[in-house]
DRENKEKOL-999439 format. One line per 3 residues: their letters; for each residue x negated, y, z negated of N, C-alpha, C. Coordinates in steps of 0.2 Angstrom, whole numbers, plus 5000, padded with zeros to 4 digits. Each point is the difference from the previous one (the first is absolute). Example, Ala and Ser with C-alpha at 12.3 -4.5 7.8 and 13.67 -1.06 7.14 Angstrom:
2
as) 4934:4972:4961:5004:5006:5000:4996:5006:5000 | 5002:5005:5004:4996:5006:4999:5004:5005:4997
//
This chain:
77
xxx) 5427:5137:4419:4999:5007:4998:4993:5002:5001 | 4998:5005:5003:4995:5002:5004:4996:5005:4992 | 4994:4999:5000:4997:5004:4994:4993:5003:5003
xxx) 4999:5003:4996:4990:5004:5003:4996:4998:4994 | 4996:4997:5000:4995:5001:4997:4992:5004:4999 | 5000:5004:4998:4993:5004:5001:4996:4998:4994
xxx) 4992:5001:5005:4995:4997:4993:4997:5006:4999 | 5002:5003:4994:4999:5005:4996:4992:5000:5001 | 4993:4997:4999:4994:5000:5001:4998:5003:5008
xxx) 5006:4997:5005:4998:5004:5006:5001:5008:5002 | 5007:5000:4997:5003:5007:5002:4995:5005:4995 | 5001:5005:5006:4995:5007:5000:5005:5006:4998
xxx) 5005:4999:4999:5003:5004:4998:5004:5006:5005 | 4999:4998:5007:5002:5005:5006:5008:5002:5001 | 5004:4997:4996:5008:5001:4998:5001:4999:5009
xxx) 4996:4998:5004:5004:4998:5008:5006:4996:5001 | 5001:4992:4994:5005:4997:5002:5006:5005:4995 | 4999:5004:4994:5004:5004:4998:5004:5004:5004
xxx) 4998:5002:5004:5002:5006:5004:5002:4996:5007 | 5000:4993:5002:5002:4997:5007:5006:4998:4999 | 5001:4996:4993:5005:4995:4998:5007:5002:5002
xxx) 5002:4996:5004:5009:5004:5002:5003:4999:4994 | 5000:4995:4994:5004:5000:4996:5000:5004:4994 | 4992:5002:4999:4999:5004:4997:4999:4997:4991
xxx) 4996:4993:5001:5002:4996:4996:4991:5000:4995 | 4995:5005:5004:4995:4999:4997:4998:5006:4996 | 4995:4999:4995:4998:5006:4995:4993:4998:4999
xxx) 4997:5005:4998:4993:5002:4997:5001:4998:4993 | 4995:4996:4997:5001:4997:4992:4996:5004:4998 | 5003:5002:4991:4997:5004:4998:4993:4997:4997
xxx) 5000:4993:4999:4992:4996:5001:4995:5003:5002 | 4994:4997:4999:4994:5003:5006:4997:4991:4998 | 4997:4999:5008:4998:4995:5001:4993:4999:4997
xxx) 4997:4995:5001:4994:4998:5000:4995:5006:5000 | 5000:5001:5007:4997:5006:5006:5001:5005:4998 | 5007:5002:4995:5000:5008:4998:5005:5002:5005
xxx) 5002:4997:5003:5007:5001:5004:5008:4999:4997 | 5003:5006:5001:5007:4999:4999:5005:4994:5007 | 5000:4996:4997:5004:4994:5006:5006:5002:5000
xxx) 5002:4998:5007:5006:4998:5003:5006:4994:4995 | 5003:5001:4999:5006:4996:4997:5007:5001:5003 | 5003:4990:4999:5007:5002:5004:5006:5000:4992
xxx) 5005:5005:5002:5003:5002:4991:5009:4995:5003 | 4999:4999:5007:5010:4997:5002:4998:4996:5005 | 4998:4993:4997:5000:4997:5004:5007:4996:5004
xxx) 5004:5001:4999:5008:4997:4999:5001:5005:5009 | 4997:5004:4999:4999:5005:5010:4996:5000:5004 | 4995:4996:4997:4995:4999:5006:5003:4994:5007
xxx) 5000:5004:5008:5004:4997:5004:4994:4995:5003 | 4994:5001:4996:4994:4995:5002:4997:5003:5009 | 5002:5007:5001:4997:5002:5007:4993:5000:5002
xxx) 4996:5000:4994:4992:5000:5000:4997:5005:5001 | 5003:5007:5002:4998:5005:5001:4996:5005:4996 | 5000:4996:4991:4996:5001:4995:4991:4997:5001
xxx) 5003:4994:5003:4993:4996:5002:4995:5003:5006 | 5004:5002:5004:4996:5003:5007:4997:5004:4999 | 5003:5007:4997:4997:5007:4998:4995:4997:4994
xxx) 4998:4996:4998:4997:4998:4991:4989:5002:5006 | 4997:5003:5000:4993:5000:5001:4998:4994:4998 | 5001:4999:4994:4994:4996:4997:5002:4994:4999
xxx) 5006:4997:5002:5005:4995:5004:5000:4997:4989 | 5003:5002:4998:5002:5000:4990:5006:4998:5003 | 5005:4999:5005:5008:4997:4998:5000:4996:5006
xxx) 5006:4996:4996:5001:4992:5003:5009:5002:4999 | 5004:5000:5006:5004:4996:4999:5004:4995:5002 | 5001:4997:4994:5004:4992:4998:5008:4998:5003
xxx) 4999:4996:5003:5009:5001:5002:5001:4992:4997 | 5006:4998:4997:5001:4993:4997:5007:4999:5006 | 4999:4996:5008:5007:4997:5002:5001:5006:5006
xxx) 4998:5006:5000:5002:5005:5004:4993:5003:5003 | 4999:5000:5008:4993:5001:5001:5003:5008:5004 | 5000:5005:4999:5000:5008:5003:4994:5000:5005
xxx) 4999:5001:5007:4998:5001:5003:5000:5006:5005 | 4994:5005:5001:4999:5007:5003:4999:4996:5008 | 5006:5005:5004:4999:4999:5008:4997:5005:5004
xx) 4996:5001:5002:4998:5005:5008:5006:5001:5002 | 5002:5007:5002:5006:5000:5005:4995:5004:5005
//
């Protein structure tokens, strides 16, 4: 099962992987970081299809996704 990890200390809070997510699986915590930033958080992880689309838009490269058995991989057409 494919999961995201973000490290709250790096995200700046640009809601980029919020608004890319196809499954619509990420939110803004009501937290504030270290830095004073509202982070990224994932609230259904049971949806995540592990596409990495969260990680590529990330700037300040804050997420990792995790696949445990199943490897998703982006093709060039």
């Amino acid at each position: 099962m494919p999961g995201v990890v973000i490290d709250k200390n790096h995200c700046k809070g640009c809601e980029l992987c919020v608004k890319s997510c196809p499954q619509h699986i990420l939110r803004m915590s009501k937290q504030i970081s270290v830095k004073g930033y509202f982070y990224a958080e994932m609230f259904d992880s049971s949806r995540c299809i592990g596409c990495k689309i969260c990680a590529i838009t990330c700037p300040d490269a804050a997420i990792e996704v995790v696949t445990n058995g199943t490897l998703y991989s982006l093709f060039e057409y």
